[in-house]
N, C-alpha and C positions, 0 to 999 in steps of 0.2 A: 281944245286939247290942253291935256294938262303937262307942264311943263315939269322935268325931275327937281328942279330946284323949287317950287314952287308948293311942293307939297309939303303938307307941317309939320316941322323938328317936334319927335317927341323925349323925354328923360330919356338917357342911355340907362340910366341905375337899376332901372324896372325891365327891361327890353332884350329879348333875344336877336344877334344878330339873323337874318336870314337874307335869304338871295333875292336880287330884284332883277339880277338879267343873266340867262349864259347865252353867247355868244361862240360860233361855230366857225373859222376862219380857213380857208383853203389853202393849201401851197403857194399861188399865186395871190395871196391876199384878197379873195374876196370872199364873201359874206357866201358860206354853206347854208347856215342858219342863227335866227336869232330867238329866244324865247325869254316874254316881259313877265313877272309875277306880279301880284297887287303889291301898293298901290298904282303901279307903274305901267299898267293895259293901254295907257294911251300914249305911252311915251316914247312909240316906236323908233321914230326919228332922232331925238335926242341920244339915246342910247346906243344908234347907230353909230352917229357921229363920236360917242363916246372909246367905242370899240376900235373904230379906225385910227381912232386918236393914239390908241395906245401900241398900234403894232409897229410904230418904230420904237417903241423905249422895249418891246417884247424882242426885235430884230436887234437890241443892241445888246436887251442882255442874255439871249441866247451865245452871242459870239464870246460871251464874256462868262457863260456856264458848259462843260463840257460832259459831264457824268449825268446831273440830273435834268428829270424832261421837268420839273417843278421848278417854277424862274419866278415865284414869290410876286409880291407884292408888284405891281407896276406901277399904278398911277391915284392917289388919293384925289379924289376930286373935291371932299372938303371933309366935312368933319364927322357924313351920314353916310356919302358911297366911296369904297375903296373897290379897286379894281386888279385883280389876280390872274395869271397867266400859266400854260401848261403847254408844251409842247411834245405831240407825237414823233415816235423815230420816222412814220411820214412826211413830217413839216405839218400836218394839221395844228390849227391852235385852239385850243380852248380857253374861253376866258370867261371867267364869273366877276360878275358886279355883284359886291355885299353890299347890304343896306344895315348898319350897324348900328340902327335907331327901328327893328325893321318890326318884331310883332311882343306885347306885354306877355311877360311868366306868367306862365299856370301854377299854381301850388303844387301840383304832380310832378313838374319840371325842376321847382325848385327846392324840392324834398331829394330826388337823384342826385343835382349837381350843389345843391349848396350855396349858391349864390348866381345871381345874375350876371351874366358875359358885360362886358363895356369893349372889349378891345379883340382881337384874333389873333394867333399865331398863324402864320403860312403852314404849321401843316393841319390847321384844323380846316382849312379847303382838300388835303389828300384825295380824303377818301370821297369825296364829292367829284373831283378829277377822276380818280380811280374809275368809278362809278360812270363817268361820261365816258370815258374811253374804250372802258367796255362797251359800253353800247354801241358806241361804232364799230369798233370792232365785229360788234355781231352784227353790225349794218351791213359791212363788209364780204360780210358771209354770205349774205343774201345773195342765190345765184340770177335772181333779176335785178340788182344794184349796181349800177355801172358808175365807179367812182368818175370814171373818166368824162362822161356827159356833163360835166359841170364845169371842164375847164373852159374857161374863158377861150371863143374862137376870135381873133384878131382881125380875121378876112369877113366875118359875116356880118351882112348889114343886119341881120333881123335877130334877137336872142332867141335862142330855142327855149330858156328857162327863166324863172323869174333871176332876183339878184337871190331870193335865199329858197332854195332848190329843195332842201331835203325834205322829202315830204313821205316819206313810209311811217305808216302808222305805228307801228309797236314802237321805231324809234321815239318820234316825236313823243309818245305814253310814258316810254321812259325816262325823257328830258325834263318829261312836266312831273313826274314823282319826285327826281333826285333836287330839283327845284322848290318844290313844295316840302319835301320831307328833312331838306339839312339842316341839322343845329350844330354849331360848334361842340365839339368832342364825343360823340355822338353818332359810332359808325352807321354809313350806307348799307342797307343789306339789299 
């Protein structure tokens, strides 16, 4: 298995950021779902670990943002994955892992924007959030989606569900577009 750190730093100067994990967190903190993009297919675990890692600096700066569900940057893990956080008026959290060494310009790309990204602004994740939230949202909808079958039961010896439960298909279809299709400044449609 390949490990996130272990994969090889390419030039930032040539390179689009893009997304290597979102990450899908419950009210009670645990893992709804989690979706890896290349290079990072086998990285399951790690990135787990990475997610969980961050839901206390996410718990602390929620307490310390009142207006916006966008809580910015959390956790730089070094100099190729930063890690961004977004909270639902549910308590759901989403969180995206950029990879900002993540895929080389196209000339069609770099004719649009002009030059190649090296860095993010927090809201150039918005409309990527935006875009997740909606989805649930319309997960939500679904009058067979029982948000409730996922909380964690404390009395049960056996789990009824895996740890990362959501598994409707259009959702997930749409988790893996907004993953695959975000560029920095660059709306979702």
């Amino acid at each position: 298995m390949k490990s996130f750190r272990k994969i090889r730093h390419k030039k930032l100067f040539a390179m689009v950021p893009t997304i290597a994990c979102i990450g899908i967190i419950g009210r009670s903190d645990d893992p709804l779902h989690i979706s890896l993009f290349p290079p990072y297919m086998e990285s399951r675990l790690e990135f787990s670990f990475l997610l969980n890692s961050c839901l206390d600096i996410l718990e602390t700066r929620q307490k310390q943002t009142s207006v916006d569900q966008d809580l910015g940057l959390l956790h730089a893990v070094d100099e190729r994955l930063s890690v961004y956080g977004w909270l639902t008026n549910t308590g759901i959290k989403l969180l995206i892992v950029v990879d900002l060494a993540g895929k080389p310009t196209t000339a069609e790309l770099e004719k649009r924007r002009g030059h190649a990204v090296s860095t993010l602004k927090d809201s150039d994740l918005k409309p990527a959030f935006r875009a997740l939230q909606n989805a649930y949202i319309q997960l939500l909808q679904n009058p067979f989606y029982s948000p409730d079958a996922h909380i964690p039961n404390i009395k049960a010896t056996t789990p009824k569900h895996s740890p990362c439960s959501l598994s409707n298909r259009k959702f997930l279809t749409e988790v893996n577009r907004i993953g695959d299709s975000w560029m920095p400044g660059i709306a979702i449609v």
